[in-house]
N, CA and C atoms of all chains as a GROMACS GRO file, in nm:
protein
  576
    1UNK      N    1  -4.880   2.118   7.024
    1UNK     CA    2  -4.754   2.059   7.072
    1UNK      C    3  -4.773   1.910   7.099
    2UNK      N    4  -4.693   1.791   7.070
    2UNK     CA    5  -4.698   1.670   7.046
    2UNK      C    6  -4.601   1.586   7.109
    3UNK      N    7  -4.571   1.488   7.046
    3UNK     CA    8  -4.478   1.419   7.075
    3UNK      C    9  -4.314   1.434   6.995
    4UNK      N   10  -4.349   1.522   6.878
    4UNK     CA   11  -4.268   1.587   6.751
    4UNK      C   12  -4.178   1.694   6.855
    5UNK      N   13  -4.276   1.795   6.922
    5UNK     CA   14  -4.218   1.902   6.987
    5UNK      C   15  -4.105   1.829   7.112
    6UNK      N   16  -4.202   1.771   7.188
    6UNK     CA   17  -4.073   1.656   7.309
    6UNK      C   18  -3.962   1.605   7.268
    7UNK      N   19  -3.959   1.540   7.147
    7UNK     CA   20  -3.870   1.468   7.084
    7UNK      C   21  -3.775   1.574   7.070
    8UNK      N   22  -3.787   1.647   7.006
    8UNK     CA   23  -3.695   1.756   6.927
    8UNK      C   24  -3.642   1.826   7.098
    9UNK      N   25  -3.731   1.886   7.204
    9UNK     CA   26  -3.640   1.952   7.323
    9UNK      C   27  -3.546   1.862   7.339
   10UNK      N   28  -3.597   1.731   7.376
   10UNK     CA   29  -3.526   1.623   7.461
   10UNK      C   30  -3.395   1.616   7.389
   11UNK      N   31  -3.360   1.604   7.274
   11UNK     CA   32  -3.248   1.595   7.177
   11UNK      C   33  -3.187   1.694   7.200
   12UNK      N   34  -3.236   1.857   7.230
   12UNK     CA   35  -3.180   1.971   7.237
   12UNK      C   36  -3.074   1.982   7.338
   13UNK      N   37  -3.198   1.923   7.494
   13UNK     CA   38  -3.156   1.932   7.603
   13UNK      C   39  -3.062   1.823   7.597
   14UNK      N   40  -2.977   1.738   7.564
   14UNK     CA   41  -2.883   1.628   7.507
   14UNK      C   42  -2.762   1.721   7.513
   15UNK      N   43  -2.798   1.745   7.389
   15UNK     CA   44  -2.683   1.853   7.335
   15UNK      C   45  -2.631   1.944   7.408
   16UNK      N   46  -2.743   2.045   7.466
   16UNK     CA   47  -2.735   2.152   7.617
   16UNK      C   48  -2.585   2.044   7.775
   17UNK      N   49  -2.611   1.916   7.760
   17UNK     CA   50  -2.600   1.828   7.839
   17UNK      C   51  -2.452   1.802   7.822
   18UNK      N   52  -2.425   1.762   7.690
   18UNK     CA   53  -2.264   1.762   7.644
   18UNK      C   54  -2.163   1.890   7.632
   19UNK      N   55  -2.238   1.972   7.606
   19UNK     CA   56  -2.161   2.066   7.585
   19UNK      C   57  -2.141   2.159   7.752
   20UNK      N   58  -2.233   2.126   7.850
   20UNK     CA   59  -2.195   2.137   7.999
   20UNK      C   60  -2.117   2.032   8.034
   21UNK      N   61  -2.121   1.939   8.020
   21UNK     CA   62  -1.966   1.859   8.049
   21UNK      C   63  -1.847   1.906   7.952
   22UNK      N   64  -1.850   1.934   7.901
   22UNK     CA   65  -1.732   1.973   7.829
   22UNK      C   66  -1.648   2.107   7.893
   23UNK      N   67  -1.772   2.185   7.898
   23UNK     CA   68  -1.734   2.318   7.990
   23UNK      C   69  -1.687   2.274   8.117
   24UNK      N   70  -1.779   2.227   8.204
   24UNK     CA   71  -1.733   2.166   8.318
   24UNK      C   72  -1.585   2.112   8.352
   25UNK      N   73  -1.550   2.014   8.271
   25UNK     CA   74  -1.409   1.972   8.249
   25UNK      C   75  -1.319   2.050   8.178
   26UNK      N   76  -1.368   2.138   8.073
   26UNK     CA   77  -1.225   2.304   8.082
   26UNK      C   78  -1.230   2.332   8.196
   27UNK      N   79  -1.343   2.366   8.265
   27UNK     CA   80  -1.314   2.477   8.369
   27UNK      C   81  -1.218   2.340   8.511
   28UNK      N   82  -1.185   2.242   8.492
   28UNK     CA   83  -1.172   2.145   8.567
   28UNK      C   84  -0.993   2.136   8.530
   29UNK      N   85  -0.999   2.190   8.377
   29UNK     CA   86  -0.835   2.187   8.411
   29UNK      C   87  -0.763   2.252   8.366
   30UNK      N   88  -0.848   2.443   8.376
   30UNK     CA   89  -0.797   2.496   8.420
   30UNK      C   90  -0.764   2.549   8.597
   31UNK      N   91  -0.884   2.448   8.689
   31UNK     CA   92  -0.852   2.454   8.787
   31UNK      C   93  -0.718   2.360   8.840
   32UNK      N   94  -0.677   2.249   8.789
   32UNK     CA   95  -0.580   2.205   8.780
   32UNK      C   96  -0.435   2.265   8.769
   33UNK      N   97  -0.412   2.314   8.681
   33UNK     CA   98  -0.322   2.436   8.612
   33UNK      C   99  -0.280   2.537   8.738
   34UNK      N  100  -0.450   2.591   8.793
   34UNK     CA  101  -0.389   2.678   8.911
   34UNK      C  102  -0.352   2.610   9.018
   35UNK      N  103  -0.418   2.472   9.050
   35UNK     CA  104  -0.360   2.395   9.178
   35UNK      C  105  -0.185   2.382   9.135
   36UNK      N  106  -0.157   2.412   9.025
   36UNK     CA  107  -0.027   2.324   9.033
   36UNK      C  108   0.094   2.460   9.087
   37UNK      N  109   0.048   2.543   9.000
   37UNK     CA  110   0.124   2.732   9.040
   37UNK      C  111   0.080   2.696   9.203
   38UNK      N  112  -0.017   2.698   9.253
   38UNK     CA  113  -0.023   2.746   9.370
   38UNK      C  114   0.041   2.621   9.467
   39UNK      N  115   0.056   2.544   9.441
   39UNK     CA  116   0.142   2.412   9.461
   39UNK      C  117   0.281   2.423   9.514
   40UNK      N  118   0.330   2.517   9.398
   40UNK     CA  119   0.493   2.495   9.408
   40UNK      C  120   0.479   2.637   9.448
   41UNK      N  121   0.404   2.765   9.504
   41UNK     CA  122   0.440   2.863   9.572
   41UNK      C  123   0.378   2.840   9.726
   42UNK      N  124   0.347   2.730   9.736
   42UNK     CA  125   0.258   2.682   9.919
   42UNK      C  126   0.148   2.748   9.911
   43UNK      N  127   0.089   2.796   9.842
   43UNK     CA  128  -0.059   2.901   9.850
   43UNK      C  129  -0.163   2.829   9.880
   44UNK      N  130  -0.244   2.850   9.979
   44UNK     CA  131  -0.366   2.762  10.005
   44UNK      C  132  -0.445   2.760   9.877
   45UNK      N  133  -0.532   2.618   9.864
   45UNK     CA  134  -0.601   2.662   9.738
   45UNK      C  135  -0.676   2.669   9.762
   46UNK      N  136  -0.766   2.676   9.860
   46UNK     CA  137  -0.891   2.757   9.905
   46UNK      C  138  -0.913   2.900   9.932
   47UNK      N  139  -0.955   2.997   9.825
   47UNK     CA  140  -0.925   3.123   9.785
   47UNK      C  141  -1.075   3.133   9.833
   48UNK      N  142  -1.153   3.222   9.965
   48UNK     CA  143  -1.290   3.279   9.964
   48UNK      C  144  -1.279   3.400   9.903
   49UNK      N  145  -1.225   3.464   9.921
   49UNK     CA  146  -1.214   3.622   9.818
   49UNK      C  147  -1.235   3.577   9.672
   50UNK      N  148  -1.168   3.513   9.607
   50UNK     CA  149  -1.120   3.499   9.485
   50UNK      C  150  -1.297   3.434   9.464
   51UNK      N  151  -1.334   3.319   9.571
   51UNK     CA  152  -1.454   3.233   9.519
   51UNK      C  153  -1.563   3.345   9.479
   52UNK      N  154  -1.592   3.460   9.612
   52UNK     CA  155  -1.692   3.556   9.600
   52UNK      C  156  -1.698   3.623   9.492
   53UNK      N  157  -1.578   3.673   9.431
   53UNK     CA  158  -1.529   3.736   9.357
   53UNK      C  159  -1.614   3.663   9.226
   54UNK      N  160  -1.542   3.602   9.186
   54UNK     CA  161  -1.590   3.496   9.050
   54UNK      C  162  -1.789   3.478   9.078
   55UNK      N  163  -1.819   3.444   9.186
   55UNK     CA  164  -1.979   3.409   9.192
   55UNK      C  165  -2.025   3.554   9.182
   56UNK      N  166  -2.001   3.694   9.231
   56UNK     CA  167  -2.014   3.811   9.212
   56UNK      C  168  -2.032   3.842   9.040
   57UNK      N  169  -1.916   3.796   8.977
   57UNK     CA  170  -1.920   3.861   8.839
   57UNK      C  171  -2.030   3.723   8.733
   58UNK      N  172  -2.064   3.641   8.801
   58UNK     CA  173  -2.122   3.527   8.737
   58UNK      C  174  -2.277   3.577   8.768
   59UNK      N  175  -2.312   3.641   8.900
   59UNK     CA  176  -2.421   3.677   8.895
   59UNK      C  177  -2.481   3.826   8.877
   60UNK      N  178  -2.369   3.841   8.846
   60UNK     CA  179  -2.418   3.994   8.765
   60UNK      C  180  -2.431   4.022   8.644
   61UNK      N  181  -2.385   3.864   8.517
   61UNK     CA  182  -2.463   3.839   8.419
   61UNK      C  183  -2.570   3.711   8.398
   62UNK      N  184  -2.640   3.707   8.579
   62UNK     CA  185  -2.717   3.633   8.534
   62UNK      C  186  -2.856   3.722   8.507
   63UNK      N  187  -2.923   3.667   8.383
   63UNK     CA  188  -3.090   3.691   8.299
   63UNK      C  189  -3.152   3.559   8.331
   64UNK      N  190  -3.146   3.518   8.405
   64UNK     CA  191  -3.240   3.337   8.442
   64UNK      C  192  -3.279   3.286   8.291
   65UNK      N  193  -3.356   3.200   8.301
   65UNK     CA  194  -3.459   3.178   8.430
   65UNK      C  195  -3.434   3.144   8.563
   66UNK      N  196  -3.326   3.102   8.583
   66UNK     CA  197  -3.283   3.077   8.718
   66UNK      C  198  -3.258   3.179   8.780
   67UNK      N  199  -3.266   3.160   8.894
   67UNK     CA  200  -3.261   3.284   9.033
   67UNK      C  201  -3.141   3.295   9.060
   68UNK      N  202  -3.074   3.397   9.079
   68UNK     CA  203  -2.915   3.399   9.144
   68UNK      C  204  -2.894   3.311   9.212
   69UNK      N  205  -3.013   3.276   9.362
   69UNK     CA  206  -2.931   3.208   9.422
   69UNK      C  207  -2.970   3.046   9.420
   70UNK      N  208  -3.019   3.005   9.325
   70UNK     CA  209  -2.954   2.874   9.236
   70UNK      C  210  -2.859   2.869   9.173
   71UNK      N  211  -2.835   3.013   9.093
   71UNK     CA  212  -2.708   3.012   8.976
   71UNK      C  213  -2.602   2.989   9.109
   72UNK      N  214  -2.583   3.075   9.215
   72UNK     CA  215  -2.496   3.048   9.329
   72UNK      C  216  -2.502   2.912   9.382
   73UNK      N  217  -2.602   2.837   9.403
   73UNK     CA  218  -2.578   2.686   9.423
   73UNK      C  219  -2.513   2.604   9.355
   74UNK      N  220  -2.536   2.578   9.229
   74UNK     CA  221  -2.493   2.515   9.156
   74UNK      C  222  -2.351   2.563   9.148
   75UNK      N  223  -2.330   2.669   9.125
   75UNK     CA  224  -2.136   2.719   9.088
   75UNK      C  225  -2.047   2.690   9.233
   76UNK      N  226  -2.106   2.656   9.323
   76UNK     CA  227  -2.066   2.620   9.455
   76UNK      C  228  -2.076   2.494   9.465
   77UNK      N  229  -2.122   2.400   9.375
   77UNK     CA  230  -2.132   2.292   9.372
   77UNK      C  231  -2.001   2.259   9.279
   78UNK      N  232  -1.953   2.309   9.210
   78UNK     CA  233  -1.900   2.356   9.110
   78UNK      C  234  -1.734   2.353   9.177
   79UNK      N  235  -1.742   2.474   9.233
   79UNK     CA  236  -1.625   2.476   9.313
   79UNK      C  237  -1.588   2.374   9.428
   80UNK      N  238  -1.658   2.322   9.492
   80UNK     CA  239  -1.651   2.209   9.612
   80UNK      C  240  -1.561   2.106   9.516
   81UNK      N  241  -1.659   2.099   9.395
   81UNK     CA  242  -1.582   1.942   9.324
   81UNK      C  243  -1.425   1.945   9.267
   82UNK      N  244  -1.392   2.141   9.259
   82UNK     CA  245  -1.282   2.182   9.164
   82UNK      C  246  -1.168   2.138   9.303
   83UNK      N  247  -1.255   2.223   9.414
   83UNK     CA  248  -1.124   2.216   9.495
   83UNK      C  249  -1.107   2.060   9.574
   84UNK      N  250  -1.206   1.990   9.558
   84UNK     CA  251  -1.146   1.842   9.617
   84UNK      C  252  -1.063   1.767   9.494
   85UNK      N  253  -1.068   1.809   9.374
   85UNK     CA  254  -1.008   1.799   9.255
   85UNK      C  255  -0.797   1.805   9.227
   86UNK      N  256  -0.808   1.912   9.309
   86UNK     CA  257  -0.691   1.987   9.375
   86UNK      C  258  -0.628   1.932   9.456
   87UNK      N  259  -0.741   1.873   9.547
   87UNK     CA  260  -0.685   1.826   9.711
   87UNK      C  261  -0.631   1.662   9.608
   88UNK      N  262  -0.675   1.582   9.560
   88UNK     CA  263  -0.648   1.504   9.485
   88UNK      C  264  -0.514   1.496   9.416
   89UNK      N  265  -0.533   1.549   9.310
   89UNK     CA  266  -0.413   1.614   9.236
   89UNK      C  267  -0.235   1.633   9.374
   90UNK      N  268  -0.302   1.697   9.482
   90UNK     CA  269  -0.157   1.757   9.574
   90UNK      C  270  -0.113   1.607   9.598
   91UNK      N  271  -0.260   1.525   9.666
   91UNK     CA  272  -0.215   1.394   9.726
   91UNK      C  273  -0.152   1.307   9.679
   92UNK      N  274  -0.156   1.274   9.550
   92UNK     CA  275  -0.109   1.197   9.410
   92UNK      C  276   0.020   1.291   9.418
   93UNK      N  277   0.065   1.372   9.441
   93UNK     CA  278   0.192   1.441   9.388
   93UNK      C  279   0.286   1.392   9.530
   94UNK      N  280   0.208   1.396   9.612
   94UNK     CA  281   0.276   1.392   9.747
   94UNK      C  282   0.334   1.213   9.758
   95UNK      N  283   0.290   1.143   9.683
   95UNK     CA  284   0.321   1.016   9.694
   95UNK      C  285   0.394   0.977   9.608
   96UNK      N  286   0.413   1.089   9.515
   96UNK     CA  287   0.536   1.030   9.396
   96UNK      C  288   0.666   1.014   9.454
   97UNK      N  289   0.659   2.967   8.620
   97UNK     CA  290   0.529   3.028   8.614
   97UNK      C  291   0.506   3.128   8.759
   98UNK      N  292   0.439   3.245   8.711
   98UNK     CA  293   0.426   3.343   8.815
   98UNK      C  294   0.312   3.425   8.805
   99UNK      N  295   0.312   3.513   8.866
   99UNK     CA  296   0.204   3.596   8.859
   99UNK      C  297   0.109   3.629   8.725
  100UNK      N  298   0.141   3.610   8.652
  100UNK     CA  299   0.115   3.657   8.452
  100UNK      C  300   0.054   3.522   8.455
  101UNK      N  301   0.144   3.429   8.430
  101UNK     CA  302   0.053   3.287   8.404
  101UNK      C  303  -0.084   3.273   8.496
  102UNK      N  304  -0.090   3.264   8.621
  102UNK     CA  305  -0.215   3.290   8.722
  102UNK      C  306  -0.300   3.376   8.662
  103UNK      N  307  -0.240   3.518   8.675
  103UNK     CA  308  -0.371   3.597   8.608
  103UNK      C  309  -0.446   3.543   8.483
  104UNK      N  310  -0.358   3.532   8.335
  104UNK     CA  311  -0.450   3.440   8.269
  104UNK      C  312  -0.509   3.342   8.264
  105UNK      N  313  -0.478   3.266   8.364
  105UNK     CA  314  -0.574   3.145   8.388
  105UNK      C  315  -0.720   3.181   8.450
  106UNK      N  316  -0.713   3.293   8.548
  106UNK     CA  317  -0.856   3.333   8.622
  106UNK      C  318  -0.901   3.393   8.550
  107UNK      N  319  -0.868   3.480   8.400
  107UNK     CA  320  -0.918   3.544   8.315
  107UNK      C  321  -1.012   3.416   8.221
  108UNK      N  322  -0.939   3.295   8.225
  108UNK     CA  323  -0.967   3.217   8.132
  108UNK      C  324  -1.142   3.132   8.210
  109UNK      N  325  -1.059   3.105   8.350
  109UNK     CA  326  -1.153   3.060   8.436
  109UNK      C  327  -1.257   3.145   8.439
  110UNK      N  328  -1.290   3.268   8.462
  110UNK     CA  329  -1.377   3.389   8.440
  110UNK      C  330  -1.456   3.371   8.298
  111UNK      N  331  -1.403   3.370   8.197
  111UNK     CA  332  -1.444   3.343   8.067
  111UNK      C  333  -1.606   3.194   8.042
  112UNK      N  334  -1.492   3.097   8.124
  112UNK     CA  335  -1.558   2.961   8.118
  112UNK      C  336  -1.688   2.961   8.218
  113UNK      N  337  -1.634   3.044   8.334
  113UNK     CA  338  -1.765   3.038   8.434
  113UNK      C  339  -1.893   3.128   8.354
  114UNK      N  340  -1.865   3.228   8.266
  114UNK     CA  341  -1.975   3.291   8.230
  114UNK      C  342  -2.040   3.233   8.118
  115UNK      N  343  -1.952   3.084   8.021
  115UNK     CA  344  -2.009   3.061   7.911
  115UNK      C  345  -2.077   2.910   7.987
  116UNK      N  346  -2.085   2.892   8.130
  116UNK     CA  347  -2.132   2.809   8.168
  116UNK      C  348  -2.231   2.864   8.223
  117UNK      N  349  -2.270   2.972   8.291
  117UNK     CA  350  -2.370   3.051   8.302
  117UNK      C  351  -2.511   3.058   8.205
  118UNK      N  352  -2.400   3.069   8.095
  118UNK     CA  353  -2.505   3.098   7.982
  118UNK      C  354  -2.570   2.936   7.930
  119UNK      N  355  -2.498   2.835   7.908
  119UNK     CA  356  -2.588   2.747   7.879
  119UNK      C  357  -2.643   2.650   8.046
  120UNK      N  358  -2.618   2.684   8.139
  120UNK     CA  359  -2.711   2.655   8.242
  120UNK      C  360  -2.887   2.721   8.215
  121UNK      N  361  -2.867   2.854   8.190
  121UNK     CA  362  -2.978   2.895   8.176
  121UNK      C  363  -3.007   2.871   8.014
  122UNK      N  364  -2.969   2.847   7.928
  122UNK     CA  365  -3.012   2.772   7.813
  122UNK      C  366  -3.092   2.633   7.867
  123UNK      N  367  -2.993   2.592   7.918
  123UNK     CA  368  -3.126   2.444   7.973
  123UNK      C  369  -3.171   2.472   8.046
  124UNK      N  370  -3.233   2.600   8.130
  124UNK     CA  371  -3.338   2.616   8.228
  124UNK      C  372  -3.435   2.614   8.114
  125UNK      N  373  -3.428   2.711   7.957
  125UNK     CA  374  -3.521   2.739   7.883
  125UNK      C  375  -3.557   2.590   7.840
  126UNK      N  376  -3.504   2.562   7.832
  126UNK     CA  377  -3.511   2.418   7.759
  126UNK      C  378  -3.623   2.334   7.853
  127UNK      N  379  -3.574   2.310   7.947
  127UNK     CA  380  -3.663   2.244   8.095
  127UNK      C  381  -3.798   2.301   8.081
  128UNK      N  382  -3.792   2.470   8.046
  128UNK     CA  383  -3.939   2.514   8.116
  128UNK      C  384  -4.012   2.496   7.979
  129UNK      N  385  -3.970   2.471   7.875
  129UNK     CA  386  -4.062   2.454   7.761
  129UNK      C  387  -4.114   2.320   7.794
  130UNK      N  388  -4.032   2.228   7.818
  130UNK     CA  389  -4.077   2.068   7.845
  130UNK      C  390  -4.171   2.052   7.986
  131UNK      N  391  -4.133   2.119   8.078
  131UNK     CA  392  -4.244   2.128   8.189
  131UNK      C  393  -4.380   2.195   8.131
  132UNK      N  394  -4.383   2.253   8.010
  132UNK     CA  395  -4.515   2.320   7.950
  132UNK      C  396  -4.604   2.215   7.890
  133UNK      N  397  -4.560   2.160   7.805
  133UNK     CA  398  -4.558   2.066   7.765
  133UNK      C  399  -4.667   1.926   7.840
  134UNK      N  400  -4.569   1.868   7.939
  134UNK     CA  401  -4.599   1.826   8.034
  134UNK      C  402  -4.739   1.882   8.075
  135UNK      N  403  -4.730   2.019   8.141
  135UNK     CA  404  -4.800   2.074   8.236
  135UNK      C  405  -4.930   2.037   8.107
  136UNK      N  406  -4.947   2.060   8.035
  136UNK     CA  407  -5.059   2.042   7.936
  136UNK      C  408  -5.114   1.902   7.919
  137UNK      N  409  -4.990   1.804   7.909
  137UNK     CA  410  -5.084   1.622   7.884
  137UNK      C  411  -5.068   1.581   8.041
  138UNK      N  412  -5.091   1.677   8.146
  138UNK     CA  413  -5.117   1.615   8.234
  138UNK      C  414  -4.966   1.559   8.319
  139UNK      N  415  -4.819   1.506   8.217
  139UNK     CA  416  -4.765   1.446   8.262
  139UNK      C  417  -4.710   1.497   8.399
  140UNK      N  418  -4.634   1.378   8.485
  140UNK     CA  419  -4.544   1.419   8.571
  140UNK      C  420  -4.444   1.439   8.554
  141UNK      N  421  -4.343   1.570   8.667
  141UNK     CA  422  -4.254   1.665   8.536
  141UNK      C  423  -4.128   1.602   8.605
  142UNK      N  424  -4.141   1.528   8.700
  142UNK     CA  425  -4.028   1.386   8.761
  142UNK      C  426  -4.008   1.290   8.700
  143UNK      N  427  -3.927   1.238   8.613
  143UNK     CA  428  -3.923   1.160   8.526
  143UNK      C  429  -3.793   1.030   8.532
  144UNK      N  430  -3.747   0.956   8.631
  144UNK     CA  431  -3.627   0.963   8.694
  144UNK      C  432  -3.570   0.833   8.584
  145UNK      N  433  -3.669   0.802   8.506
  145UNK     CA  434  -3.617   0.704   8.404
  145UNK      C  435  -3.492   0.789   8.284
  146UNK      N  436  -3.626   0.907   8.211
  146UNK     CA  437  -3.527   0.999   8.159
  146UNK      C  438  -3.406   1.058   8.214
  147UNK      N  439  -3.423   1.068   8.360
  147UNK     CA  440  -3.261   1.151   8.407
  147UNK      C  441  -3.149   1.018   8.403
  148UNK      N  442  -3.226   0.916   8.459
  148UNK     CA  443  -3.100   0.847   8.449
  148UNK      C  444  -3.048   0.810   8.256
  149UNK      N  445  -3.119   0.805   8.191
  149UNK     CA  446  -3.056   0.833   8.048
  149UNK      C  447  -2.983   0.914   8.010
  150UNK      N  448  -3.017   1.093   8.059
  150UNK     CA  449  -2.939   1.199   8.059
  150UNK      C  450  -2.805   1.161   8.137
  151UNK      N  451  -2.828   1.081   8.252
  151UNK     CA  452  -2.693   1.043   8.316
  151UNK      C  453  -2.609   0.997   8.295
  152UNK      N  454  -2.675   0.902   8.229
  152UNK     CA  455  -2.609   0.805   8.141
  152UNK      C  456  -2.505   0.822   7.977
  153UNK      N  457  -2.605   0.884   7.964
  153UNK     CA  458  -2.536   0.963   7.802
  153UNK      C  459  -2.398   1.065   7.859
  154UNK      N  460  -2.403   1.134   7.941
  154UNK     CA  461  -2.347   1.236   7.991
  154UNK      C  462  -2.218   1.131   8.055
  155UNK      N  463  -2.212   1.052   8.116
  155UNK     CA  464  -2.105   0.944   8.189
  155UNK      C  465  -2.071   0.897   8.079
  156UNK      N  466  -2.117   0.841   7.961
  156UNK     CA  467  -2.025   0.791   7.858
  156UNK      C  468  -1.985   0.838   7.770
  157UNK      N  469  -1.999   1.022   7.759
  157UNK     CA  470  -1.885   1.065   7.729
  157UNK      C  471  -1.768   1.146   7.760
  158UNK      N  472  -1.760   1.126   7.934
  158UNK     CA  473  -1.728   1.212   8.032
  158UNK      C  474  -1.556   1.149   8.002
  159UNK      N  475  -1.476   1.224   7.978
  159UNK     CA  476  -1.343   1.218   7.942
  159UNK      C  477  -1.211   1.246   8.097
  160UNK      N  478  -1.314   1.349   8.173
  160UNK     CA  479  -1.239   1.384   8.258
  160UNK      C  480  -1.188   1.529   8.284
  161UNK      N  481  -1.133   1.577   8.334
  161UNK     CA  482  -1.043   1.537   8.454
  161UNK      C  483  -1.205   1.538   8.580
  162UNK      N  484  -1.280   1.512   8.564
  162UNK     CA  485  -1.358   1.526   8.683
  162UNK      C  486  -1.372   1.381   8.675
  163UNK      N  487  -1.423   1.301   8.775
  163UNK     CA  488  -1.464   1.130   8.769
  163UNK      C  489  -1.595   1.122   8.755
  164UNK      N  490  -1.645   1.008   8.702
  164UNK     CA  491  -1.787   0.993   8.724
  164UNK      C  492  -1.856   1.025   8.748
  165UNK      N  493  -1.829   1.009   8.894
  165UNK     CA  494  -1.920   1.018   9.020
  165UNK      C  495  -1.961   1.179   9.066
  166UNK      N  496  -1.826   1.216   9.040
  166UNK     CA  497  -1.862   1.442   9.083
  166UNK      C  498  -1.972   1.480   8.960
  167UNK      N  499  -1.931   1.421   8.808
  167UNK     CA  500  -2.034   1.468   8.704
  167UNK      C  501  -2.112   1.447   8.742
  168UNK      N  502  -2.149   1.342   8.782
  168UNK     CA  503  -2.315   1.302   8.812
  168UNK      C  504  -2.386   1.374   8.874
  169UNK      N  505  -2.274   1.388   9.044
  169UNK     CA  506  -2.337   1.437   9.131
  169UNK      C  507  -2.353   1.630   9.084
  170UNK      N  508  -2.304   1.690   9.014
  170UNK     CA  509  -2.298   1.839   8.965
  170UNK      C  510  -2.426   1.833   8.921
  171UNK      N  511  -2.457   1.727   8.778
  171UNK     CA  512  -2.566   1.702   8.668
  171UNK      C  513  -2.712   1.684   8.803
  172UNK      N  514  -2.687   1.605   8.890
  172UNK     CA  515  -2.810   1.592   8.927
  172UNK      C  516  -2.846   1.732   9.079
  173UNK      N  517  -2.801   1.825   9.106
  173UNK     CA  518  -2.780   1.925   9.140
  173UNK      C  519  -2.837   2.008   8.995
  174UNK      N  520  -2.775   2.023   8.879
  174UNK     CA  521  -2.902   2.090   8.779
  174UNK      C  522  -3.006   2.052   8.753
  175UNK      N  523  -3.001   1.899   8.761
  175UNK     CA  524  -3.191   1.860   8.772
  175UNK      C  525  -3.253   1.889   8.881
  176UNK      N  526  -3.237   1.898   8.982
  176UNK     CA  527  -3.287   1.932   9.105
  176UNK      C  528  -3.341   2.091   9.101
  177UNK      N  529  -3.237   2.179   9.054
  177UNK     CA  530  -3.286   2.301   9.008
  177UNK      C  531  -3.349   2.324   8.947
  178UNK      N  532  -3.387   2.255   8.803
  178UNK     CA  533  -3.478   2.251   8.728
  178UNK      C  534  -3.595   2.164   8.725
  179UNK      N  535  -3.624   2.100   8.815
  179UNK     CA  536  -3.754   2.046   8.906
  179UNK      C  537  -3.810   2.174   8.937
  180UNK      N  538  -3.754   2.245   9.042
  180UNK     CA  539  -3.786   2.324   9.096
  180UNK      C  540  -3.861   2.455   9.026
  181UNK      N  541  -3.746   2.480   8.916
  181UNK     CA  542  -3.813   2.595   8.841
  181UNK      C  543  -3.927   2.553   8.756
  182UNK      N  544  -3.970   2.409   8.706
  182UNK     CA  545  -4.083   2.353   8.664
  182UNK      C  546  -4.197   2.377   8.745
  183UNK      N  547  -4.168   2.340   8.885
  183UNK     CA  548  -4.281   2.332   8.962
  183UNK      C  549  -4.315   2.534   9.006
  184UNK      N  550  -4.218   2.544   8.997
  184UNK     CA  551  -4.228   2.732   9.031
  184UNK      C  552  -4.339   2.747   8.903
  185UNK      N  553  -4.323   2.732   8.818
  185UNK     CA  554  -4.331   2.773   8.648
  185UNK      C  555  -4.516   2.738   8.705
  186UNK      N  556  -4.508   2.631   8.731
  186UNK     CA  557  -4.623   2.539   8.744
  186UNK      C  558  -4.738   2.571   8.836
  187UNK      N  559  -4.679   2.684   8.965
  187UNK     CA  560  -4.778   2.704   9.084
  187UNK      C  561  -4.800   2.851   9.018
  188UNK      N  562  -4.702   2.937   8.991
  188UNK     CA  563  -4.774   3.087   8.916
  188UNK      C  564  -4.847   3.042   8.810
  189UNK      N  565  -4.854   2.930   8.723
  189UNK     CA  566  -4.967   2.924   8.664
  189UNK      C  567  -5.088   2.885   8.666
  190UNK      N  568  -5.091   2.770   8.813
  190UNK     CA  569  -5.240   2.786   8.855
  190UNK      C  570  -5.253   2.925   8.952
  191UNK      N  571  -5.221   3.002   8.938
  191UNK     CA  572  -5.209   3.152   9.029
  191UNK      C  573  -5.310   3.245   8.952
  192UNK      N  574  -5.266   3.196   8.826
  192UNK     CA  575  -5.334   3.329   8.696
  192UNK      C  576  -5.479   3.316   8.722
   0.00000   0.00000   0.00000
C-alpha cells in the first residue's frame, strides 16, 4: 500500500463527501416542506416522538462501522440544524 | 395540503435518513482503510490541513438550503467520529 492506494481513498472519500451534502440538503428541504404544512396548521415543529421514531428505524439498519450511538449523534446533529432551519424559515415568513 | 401530503414527506424523509445512514458508514469504511494505511507509515491520523480541504471542497459546492456554516459544523461532527473510530481501530490493534 503506497501513495497510489491514499490517493485513490482520498478521491473516494471526496466523492463519499458530495454526495453527503447533497443528501443532507434533500433531507433539508424536505424538512422545509414539513415546516411549512405544520406552519399553516400551528403544529409545533419540534416533534420528540416523531424524532425517536426516525433515530429508532435509522438504527435498526445500522451494520457500522460506526456504533449506534454515534450513528445517534450525528443524526441529532442533523436534526438540531433541520429544526433551527424551520425556526428560520417561520421568522422570515413572520416578517413578510 | 393535509394529512397525505405529511405522510409522504416522512416516508420520503425516512427514505433519505436511511440512504444517509448508508453512506455515513461508507465513509466510516473509507476512513478506516486510510487510518490503516496511516497506522502502517507511522502517520498521524489528525490531519487538519486535509479536513480543512474536505471543508473546503464540500462549502464550494454547498447549494443550500442549509448555510455554510451548519454544513461545516455537521461535516466536522463526522470527522470527529471518524477520528475516533481510527483511534478505536488503532488501540484493538495494539491489543492483538
Amino acid at each position: 500500500m503506497g501513495k497510489f492506494d491514499m490517493d485513490q481513498l482520498r478521491k473516494q472519500m471526496d466523492d463519499v463527501n458530495l454526495k453527503l451534502l447533497e443528501l443532507i440538503n434533500e433531507r433539508a428541504t424536505v424538512v422545509q416542506k414539513i415546516g411549512e404544512i405544520k406552519s399553516k396548521q400551528s403544529m409545533n415543529r419540534f416533534d420528540p416522538v416523531r424524532e425517536r421514531d426516525m433515530i429508532d428505524k435509522i438504527i435498526s439498519n445500522n451494520h457500522g462501522p460506526f456504533e449506534n450511538s454515534t450513528i445517534e449523534h450525528i443524526f441529532k446533529e442533523i436534526f438540531k440544524a433541520s429544526l433551527e432551519l424551520q425556526e428560520d424559515d417561520h421568522r422570515k415568513a413572520l416578517l413578510v
